[in-house]
N, C-alpha and C positions, 0 to 999 in steps of 0.2 A: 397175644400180648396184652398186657394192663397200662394200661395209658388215661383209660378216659374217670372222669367221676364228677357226682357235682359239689359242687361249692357250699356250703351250707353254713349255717349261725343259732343259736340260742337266743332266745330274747321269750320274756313274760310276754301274752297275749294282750295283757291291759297294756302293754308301754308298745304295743305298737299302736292302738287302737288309739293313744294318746297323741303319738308321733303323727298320724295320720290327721286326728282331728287340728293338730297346730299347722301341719302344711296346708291345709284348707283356709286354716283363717290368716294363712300369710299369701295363699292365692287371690284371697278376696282385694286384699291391699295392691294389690300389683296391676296396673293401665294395661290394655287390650294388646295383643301382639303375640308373637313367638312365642316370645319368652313365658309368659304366663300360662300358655298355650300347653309347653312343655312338663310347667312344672304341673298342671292339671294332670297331663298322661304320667308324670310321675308318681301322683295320689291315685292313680289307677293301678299302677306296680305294685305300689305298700301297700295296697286295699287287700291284689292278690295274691301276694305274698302271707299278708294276713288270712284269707278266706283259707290259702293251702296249709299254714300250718294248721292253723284249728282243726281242718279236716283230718291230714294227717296224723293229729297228735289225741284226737277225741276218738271216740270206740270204731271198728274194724266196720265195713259196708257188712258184714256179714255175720254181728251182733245183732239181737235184738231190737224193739225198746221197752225190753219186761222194766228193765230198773229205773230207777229216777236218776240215774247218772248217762245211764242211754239218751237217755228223753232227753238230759240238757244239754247233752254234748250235741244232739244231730237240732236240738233249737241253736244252739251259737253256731253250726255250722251251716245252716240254714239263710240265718240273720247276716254271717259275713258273705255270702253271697249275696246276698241284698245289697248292703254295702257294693260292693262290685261292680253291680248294676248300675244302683245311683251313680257311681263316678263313669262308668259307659257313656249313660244318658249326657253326662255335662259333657265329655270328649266330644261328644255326637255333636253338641251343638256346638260348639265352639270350631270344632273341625268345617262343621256346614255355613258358618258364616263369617270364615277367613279370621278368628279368634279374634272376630268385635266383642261376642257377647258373651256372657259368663252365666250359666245356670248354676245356682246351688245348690247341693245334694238334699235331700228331705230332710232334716233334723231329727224327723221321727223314727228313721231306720238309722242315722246312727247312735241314737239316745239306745234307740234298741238293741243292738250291737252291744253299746257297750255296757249295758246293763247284765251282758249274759256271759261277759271275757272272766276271765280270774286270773290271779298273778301266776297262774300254771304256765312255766315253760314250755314254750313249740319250739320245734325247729325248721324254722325258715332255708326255703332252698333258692339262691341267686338265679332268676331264669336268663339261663346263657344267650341267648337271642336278643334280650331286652338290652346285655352288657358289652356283646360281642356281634352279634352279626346283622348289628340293624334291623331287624323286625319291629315294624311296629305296627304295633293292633289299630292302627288310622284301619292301615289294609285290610283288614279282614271284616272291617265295616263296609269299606267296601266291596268285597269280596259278596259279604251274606246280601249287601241289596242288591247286586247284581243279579243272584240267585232268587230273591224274593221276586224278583220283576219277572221273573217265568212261572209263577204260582198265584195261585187266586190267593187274594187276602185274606180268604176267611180254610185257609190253610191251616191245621195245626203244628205247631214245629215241637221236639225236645231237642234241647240243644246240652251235649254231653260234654264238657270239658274233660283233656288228660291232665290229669295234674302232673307239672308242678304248673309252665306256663300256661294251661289249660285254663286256669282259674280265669284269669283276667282275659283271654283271648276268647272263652268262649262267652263271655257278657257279650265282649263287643259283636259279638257275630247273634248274639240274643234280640240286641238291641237291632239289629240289621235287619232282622227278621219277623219282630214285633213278636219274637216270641218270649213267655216266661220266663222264671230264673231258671239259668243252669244246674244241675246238676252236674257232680263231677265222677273223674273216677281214678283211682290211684294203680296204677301199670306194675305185678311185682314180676320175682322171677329175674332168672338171666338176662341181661341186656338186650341179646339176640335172640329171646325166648319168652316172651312176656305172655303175661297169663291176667285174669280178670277174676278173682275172687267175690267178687259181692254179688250179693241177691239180685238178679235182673227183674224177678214180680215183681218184690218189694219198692222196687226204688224206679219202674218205668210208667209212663203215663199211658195206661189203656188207652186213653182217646187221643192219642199221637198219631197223622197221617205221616208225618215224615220226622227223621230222625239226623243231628246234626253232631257231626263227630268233631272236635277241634283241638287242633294239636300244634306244635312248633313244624313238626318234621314235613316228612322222612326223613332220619338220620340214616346211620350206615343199615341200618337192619331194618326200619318200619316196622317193630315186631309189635307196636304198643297200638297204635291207628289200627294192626287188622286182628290182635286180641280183644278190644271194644267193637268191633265189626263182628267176631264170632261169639262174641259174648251176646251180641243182639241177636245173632239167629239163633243161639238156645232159649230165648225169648219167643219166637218164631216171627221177627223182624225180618224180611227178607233184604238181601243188599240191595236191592233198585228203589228200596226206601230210604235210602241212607246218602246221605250227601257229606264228605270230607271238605273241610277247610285249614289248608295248611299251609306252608310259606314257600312250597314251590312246586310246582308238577313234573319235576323229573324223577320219582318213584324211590323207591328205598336203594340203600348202597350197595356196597359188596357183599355186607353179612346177614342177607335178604337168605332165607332158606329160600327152597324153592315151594313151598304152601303158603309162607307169607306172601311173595314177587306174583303168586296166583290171585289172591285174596287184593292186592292193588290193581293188579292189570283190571279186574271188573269192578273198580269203583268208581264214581262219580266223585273226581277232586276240584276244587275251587279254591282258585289263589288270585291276590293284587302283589306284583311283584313290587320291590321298592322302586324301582324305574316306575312303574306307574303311578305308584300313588306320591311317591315324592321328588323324585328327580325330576322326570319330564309329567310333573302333574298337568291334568288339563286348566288348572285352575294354579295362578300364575303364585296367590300370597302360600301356596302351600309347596312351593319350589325350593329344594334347599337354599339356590343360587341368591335366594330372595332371602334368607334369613344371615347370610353371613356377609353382608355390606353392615348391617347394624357396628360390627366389630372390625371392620377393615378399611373401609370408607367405600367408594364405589368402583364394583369390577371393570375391567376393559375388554370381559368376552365371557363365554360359557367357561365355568369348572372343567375341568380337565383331569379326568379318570386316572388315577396311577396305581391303584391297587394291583393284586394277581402281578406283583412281581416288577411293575412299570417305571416302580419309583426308582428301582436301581441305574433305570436310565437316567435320570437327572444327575446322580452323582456320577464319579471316575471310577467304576469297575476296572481292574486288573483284567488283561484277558483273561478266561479262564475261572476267572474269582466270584463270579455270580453269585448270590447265595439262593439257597433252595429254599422256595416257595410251596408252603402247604394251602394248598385250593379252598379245601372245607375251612381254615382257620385264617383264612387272609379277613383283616378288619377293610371295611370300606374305605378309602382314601382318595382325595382331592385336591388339585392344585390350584388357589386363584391367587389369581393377577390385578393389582388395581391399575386404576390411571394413571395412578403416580409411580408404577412399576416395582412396587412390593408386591412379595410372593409370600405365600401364608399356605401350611397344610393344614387339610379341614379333613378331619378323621373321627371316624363314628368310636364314641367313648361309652356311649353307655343312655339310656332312658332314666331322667326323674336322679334322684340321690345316688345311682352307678356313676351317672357322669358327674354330676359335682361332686363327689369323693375325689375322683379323678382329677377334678380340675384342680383340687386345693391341692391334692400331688405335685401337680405338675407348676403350680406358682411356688410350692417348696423346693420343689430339685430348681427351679429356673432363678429365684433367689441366692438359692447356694452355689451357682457357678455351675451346673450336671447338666444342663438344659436347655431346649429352647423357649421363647418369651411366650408364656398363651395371653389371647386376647382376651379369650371366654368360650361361654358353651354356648351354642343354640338347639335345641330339641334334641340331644345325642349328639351334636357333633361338636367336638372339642377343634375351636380356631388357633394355629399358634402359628411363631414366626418361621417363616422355610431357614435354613440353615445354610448363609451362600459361600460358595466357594472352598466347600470341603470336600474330601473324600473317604472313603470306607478303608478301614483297616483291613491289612492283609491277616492272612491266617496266621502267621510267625511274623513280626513285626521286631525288627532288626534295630540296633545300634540307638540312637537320639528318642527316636519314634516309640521304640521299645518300654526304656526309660520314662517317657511319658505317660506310657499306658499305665505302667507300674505303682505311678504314683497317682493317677486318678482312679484306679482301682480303690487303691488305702485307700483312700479321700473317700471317695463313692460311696463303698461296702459301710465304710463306719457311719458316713452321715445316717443312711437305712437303719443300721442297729440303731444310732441315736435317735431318732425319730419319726422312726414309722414304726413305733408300738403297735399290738393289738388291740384290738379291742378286745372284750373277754367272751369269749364264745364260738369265737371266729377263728381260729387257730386250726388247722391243714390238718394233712393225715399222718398218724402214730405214726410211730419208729416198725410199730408191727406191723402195721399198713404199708410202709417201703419196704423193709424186709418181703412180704408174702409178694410186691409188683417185683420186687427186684430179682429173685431167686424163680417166680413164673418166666421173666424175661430170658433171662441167664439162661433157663433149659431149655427155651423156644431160639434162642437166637445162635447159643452155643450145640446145641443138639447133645446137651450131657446134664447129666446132676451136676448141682451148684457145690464148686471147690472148696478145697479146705479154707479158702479167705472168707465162705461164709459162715463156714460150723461154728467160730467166737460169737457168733452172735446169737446166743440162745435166749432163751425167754429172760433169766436171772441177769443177762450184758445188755439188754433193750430195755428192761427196769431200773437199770442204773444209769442208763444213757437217758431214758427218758427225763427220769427226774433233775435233768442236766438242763434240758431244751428251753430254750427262750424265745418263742416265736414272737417275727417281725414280720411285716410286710416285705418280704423278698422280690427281688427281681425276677429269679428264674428263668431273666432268656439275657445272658451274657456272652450270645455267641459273639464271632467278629465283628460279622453286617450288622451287630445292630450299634457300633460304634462310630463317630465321623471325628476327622481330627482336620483342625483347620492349623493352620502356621502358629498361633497362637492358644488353641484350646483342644481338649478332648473331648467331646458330649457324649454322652448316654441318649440315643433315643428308644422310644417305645419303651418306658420303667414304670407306665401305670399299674398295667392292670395284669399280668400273667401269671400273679400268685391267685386273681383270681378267675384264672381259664376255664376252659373246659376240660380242665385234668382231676387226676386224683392226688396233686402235690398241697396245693393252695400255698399257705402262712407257714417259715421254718425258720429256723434254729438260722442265723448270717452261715454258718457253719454249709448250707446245704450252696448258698452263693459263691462262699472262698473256692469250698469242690468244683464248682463252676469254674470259676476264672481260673483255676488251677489246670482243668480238662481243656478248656475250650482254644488256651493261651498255649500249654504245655510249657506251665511256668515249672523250672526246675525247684528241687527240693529245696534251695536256697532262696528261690525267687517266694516261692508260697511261706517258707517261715518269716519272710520278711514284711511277708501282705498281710501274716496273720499277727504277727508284733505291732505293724501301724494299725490294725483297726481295732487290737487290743489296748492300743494307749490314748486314740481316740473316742474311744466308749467306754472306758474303763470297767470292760468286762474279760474275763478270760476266756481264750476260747479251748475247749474241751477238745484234744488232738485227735482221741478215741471216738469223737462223737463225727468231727471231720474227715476220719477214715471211712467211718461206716456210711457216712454222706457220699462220699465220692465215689461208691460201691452202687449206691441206690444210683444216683445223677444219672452213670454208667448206663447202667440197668435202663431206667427210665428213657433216656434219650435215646435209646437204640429200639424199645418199642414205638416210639412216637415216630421219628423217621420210616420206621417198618409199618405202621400205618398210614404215613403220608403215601408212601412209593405206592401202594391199592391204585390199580387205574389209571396211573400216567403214565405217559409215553416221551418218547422225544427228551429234548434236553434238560427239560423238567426232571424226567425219570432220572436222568444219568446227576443231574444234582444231588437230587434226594437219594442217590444208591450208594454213590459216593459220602454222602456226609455221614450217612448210616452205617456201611464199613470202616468210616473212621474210628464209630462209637465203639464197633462190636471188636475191632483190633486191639483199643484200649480196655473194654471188657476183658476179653480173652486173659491177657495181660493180669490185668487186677484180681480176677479169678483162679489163677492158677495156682497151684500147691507155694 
């Protein structure tokens, strides 16, 4: 199934290096605490987001440097790893002495830096753990001195980042280790098959006693951690030289071959779980608990875990009406409580500029009536008001109830197209891109070649549809559960971020949303021309009927691969969630595919 992908954007090299150097002089302005704290490790993000596109987008590990276009590209790639560094080093200190004190970066490495950028487009990849799953490189600082404190100091380290989040994860674990800049290295190949093409002489250090691998994962496969593992031993690195640091030690997934799942069982891996270094830190100002009174007033007990599915306790499930929880994409979530008996969800939004994107989302839908109030961000976690006394829409929502949805939908969908434009760069994947997931899906799920519903779509109808597409910041998760309707309102929860998941959807056309509410609702033919009339006279755009077929073809498609990768490795009432809502998808597939 095709389901997963990353998120990616365009941007000049000098306009980040410029964006970087202005969050610097607006962290300089800002009194000690969290909050400045965060936006620090946010100029760590844009550092490596910068060091990875330059990498990326400058000559192949496996060039050269005969030419003088060689030469400059692996000096600016070089130089943004430095950059890196230096923002490592200020994290360092600001993390070690409870974000009193503020070191600033050398001016000489970034004068350098950006002396060697040019207005050449890179393209920036979102790392998914920075936006999605709470990672943060605090941990892997701690992580590398842990590990430092079992070796004599005058130890050699190389520390090897995988890019994309490689970049910034393996400074800090540099910095951990008091060893040199990182080198990096870019994983190609099948997802579940990853290879390592670059010169290992060329680019390892001879006088290296140990070697430092840094990666987000293991994802479903770990194919990329043990391709830079067998890439060392054709170096003749042996593994008991190699130390992994990665964000959790439960080994790779389902789609582990079984020569990968060998290549981890004999590695030495090294992790600081978030529980560690941030929840029940040992050190009290680095406790979540501690940074979200600033925004609430003061709690009246510990946070209170509701993620992995818990929050549905709070509200009025239906028997029966659960909705299916996928484990690997569950965001962090929290309940507090103050003295004064407000309740406030505190949920991990994102690192540095992910979450305040986020945040300004979420004061836009909460202004326009879609939402609830947020307070603010602290280090990734976006605070906002709990939502009292409502309940979750049922699957088929009847009569009054119905009627409401219908009209918050219009409402909804058009505010989106009105105002969550793209920015220019940023915009999801082609029409040929859903096509190729869509028609993979369809044969995988269906066990047949893709029906006559999809032969209209050939190269000459995805060229005309494309030049149709208006990408927005889409919703993309309009199921039931993610709606509460109180006596008086209907909210949208969860509308930040899931155009920018960890899929291969991203930024679409409202058209791929309508498909949504269309599928998810099973609004009748009269119901959807009428969702699509209000959010056409709300926006005053048309919406293209041909382009909304083909959407509700892909959606199909799409959500019945992702369900068919949740269901991998659950059991129990989880599983029968997720098998059930995945039969729902593939019944309505079936259906839509058919002659």
């Amino acid at each position: 199934m095709l389901v997963y992908g990353d998120a990616t954007r365009t941007e000049p090299a000098a306009s980040l290096m410029a964006r970087l150097r202005r969050s610097l002089g607006d962290i300089a302005l800002l009194p000690p605490g969290i909050e400045r704290h965060g936006r620090l490790v946010g100029a760590l993000v844009l550092a490596g987001q910068l060091a990875q596109g330059v990498a990326d987008g400058g000559v192949r590990e496996t060039d050269g440097d005969g030419t003088a276009t060689a030469r400059a590209d692996v000096a600016a790639r070089t130089a943004a790893m430095e950059v890196v560094v230096e923002l490592a080093r200020s994290c360092a200190v600001s993390w070690d002495t409870e974000f009193r004190e503020l070191r600033a970066p050398a001016l000489k490495v970034l004068a350098a830096c950006g002396a060697l950028l040019t207005a050449k487009n890179i393209q920036v990849k979102e790392p998914e753990g920075y936006g999605l799953y709470a990672l943060y490189p605090e941990s892997y600082l701690d992580a590398a001195r842990a590990v430092a404190e079992s070796f004599p100091g005058a130890t050699r380290w190389q520390v090897i980042g995988v890019r994309s989040i490689g970049t910034s994860l393996s400074a800090m674990v540099a910095v951990g280790l008091n060893a040199p800049v990182p080198i990096t290295l870019r994983p190609v190949g099948h997802p579940f098959a990853r290879r390592i093409e670059a010169n290992a002489a060329a680019m390892l250090d001879a006088a290296a006693q140990r070697f430092a691998v840094v990666d987000e994962g293991p994802g479903l496969s770990g194919s990329s951690v043990a391709a830079v593992v067998e890439w060392l031993a054709s170096a003749a690195v042996s593994i008991d030289r190699v130390d992994v640091f990665a964000s959790h030690a439960n080994g790779p997934g389902p789609q582990a071959s079984s020569a990968v799942a060998s290549v981890w069982a004999r590695l030495s891996v090294h992790t600081r779980s978030f529980e560690q270094s941030v929840l029940d830190a040992p050190v009290q100002a680095r406790r979540l608990e501690r940074w979200v009174p600033e925004l609430t007033g003061p709690l009246a007990g510990p946070l209170d875990d509701i993620a992995d599915g818990r929050w549905r306790e709070l509200h009025r499930w239906a028997r029966g009406g659960e909705a299916p929880v996928h484990p690997w994409q569950e965001r962090r979530k929290f309940l507090a409580t103050t003295t004064g008996h407000d309740r406030w969800l505190v949920k991990f939004a994102g690192l540095g500029s992910i979450g305040e994107d986020k945040l300004e989302r979420a004061r836009s839908l909460h202004r326009a009536g879609f939402s609830a109030e947020p307070a603010g961000l602290r280090h990734g976690f976006l605070v906002e008001r709990w939502i009292e006394g409502a309940s979750p829409l049922p699957l088929h929502p009847k009569g009054n109830l119905r009627q409401r949805l219908l009209a918050a939908l219009a409402d909804y969908l058009a505010f989106r197209a009105t105002h969550f434009q793209v920015r220019q760069g940023r915009a999801g994947a082609s029409l040929r891109a859903l096509r190729t997931m869509a028609c993979q899906n369809t044969i995988e799920a269906l066990d047949c070649r893709p029906g006559q519903a999809w032969s209209r779509w050939d190269e000459t109808a995805l060229a005309r549809l494309q030049a149709r597409v208006v990408p927005i910041v889409t919703d993309n998760r309009l199921q039931h559960w993610e709606w509460l309707a109180t006596e008086t309102r209907i909210i949208k929860t969860d509308g930040l971020d899931h155009h920018a998941g960890h899929d291969l959807v991203g930024c679409q056309d409202v058209t791929w949303d309508l498909a949504g509410a269309g599928v998810e609702f099973c609004l009748s033919s009269t119901e959807l021309d009428e969702l699509v009339a209000s959010v056409e006279a709300v926006s005053g755009r048309a919406v293209d009927r041909a382009l909304l077929c083909f959407m509700r073809l892909c959606y199909l498609a799409f959500q019945t691969g992702y369900y068919h990768m949740a269901l991998a490795g659950q059991s129990g009432h989880r599983a029968r969630a997720l098998s059930a809502t995945r039969a729902r998808y593939v019944e309505q597939l079936r259906g839509a595919s058919a002659p």
